[in-house]
C-alpha positions, -999 to 999 in steps of 0.1 A, spaced: 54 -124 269 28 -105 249 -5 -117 241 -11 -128 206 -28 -120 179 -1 -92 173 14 -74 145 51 -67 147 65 -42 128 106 -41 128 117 -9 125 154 -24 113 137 -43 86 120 -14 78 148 10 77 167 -14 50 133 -2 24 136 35 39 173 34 25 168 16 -5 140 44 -10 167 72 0 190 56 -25 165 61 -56 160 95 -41 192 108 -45 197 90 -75 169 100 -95 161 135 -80 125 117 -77 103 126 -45 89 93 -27 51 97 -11 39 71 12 6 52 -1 -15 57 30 -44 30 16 -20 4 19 -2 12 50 -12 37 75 4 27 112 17 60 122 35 43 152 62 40 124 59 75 111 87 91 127 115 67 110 97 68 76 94 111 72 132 107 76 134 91 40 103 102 23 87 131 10 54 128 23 21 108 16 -6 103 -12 -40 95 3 -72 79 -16 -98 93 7 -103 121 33 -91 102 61 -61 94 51 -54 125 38 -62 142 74 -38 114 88 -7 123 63 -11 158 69 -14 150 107 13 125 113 38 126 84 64 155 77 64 168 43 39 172 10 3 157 13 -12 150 -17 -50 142 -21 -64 117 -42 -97 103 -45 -117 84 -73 -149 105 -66 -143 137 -38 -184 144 -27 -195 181 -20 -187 181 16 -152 168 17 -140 196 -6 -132 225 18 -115 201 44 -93 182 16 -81 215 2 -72 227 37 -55 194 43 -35 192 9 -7 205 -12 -20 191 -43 -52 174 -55 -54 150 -80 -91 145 -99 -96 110 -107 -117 129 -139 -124 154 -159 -159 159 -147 -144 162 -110 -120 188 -122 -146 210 -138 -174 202 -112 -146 220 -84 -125 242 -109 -141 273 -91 -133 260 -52 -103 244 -59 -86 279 -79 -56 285 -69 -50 253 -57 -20 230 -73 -39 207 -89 -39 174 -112 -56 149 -133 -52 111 -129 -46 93 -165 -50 57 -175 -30 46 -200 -46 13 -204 -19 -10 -199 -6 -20 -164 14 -52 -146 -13 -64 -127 -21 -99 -127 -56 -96 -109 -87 -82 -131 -97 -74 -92 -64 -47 -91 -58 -40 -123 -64 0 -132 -61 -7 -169 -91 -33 -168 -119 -29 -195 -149 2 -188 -123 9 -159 -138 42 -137 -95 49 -130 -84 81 -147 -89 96 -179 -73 79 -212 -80 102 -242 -54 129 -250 -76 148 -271 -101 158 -240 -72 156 -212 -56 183 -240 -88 206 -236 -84 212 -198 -44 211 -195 -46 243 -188 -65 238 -154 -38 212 -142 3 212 -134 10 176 -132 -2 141 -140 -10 108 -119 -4 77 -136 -8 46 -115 -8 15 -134 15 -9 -119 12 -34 -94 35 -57 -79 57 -48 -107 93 -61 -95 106 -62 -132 119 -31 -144 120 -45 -183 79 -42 -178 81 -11 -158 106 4 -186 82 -8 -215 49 6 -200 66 42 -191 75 42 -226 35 35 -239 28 64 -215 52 84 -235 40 75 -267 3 82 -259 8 113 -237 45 126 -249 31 162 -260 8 165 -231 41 155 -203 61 185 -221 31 209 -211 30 197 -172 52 207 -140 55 170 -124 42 139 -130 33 111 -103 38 75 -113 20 59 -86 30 28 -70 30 -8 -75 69 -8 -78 87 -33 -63 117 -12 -65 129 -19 -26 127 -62 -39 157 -81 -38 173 -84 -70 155 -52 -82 176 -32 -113 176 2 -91 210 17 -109 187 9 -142 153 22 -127 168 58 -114 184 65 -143 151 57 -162 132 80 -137 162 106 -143 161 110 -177 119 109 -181 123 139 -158 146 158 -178 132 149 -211 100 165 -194 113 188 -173 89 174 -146 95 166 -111 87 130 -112 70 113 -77 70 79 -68 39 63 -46 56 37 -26 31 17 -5 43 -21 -2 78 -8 -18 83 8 17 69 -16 41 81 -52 26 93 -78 49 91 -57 77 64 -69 98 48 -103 108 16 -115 127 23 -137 156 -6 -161 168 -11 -190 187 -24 -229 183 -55 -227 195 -66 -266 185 -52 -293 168 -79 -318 150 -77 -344 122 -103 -349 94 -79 -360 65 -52 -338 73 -39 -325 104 -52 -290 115 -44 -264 137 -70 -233 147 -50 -202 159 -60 -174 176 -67 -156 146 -81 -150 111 -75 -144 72 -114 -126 66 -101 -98 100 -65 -95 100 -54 -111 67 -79 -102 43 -61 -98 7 -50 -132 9 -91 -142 11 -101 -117 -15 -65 -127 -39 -66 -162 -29 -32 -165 -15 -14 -184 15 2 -164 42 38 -167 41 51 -188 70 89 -187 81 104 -211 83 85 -239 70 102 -269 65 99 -305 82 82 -341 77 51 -326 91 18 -312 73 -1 -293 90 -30 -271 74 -35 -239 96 -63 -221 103 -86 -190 113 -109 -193 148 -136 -174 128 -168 -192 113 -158 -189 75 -151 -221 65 -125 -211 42 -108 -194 69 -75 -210 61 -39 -194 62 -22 -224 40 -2 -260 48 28 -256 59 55 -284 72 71 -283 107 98 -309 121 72 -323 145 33 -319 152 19 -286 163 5 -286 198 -15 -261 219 5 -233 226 28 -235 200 37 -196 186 37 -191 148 46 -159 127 33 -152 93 61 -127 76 56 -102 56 21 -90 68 28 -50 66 8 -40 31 -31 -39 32 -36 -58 64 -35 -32 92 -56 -9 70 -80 -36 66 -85 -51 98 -122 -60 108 -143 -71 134 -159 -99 114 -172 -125 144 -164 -102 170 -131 -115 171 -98 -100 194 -84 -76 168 -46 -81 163 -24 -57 192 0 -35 173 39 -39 186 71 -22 173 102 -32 176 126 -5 178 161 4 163 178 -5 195 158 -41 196 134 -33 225 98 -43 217 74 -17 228 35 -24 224 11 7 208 -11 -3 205 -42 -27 221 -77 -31 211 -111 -46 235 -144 -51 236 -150 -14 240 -133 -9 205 -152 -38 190 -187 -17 208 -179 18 195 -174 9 159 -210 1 156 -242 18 170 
């Protein structure tokens, strides 16, 4: 039996997003990119460059990792690139994206020649955190003036617009594409391709994906862009969990249980978002409010209800635990990071991945 704390990605599961993906492909004629900043285990890599086109990066790093470990077109993005990166990220890419007009000017001479971009915010987007949301007010994401975006067009090919988030209905995805055309219609006719980020829960049960590639289709055509799509938890959804143990159970109004791990090192958007980790299945006369093993208080996956009382030893899985979590992993309390395990197309279960003390030693000084 392997040890937990363990993250266990499913390649089956994730194959049924790679397809879904594959599907809008060939439907749409658009190109799909991995977003690298939310999920980066390349463990995984050689099922997902099957279905996708390549990876979009938000940082040096991950750029070097996509161009490394992922078949296909590696786009650079970053919201500020510094003086030293510039000669390695333009060795590592196929295009670069400036996050402004300043950055495209400051390395129009070292980046000549170079297939190149400009992110734009059209100040509207589908996020429903002020923390997430590109669109929010004084936001640092992209430019949003058509007059000065107008006045370098001729140093750019293509567009980035990245304004959704979590977006799983198309009627919102349908409406905002259409502000973007209104604001930035003569500028799209005068570009080669246009990226509109991620954020899209296309891969979601339920989705309207017939609806959504013929939107994509016919934006491309009216444009005659090639349009890319930057699929981070889109690709990944309900395809991995985080198994963990019951470390203690105690009672101080409510029943608790401490496992062998922790929302601030292995979980952390549900700390910064506020959220409960999802917790399959759940159901029973039982409450029992689960918690991390490190010292934050607040160190608490949710309640959840079992059909009896938890008890040392008992295994739980948290689904869903793909997106931001991997790429976020800490060492907050010196605490066991999270093994990573895959388990592969023909159901065998193969660990990657382990991390110790010497880990935990080298990642400070």
């Amino acid at each position: 039996m392997i040890k937990t704390p363990y993250y266990l990605i499913d390649k089956q599961k994730l194959l049924v997003n790679m397809q879904k993906i594959a599907y809008v492909r060939e439907q749409s004629g658009a190109k799909a990119l991995l977003a690298l900043k939310c999920f980066a285990t390349w463990s995984v890599f050689d099922l997902m460059q099957q279905y996708m086109d390549g990876t979009t990066s938000s940082s040096l790093y991950e750029l070097k990792l996509g161009r490394q470990k992922f078949e296909g077109e590696a786009h650079a993005y970053s919201v500020a690139w510094a003086d030293d990166e510039i000669e390695e990220m333009l060795e590592n890419c196929d295009k670069i994206i400036f996050n402004s007009i300043s950055q495209l000017q400051r390395f129009a001479e070292r980046s000549e020649g170079k297939t190149r971009g400009l992110r734009v915010n059209p100040q509207v987007s589908s996020s429903d955190y002020l923390l997430a949301d590109p669109a929010r007010p004084f936001s640092r994401l992209g430019e949003w003036d058509p007059v000065k975006i107008e006045g370098v067009i001729e140093q750019i090919s293509g567009f980035m617009f990245h304004n959704n988030c979590e977006n799983g209905d198309f009627g919102l995805f349908d409406k905002m594409l259409g502000t973007i055309e209104e604001r930035f219609g003569e500028l799209l006719h005068k570009v080669n391709w246009v990226s509109l980020g991620g954020g899209i829960h296309f891969t979601g049960e339920g989705y309207a994906i017939d609806a959504f590639c013929q939107r994509l289709k016919a934006f491309s055509q009216k444009y005659d862009v090639q349009v890319y799509l930057e699929p981070g938890e889109a690709a990944i959804t309900n395809s991995a969990s985080l198994e963990v143990t019951v470390l203690d159970t105690l009672y101080n109004g409510k029943n608790l249980a401490v496992v062998d791990s922790s929302i601030e090192a292995h979980l952390l958007d549900l700390l910064i978002y506020r959220l409960n980790a999802k917790l399959a299945p759940s159901e029973g006369e039982h409450t029992v409010m689960v918690c991390g093993k490190s010292c934050l208080a607040g160190d608490i996956f949710g309640e959840y209800q079992f059909d009896r009382p938890l008890a040392i030893g008992d295994r739980l899985s948290f689904i869903d635990t793909a997106g931001y979590t991997m790429v976020k992993k800490n060492w907050f309390n010196g605490l066991k990071m999270p093994s990573i395990v895959v388990k592969q197309l023909d159901g065998t279960v193969e660990v990657v991945r382990e991390f110790g003390y010497d880990d935990y030693l080298s990642s400070l000084s």
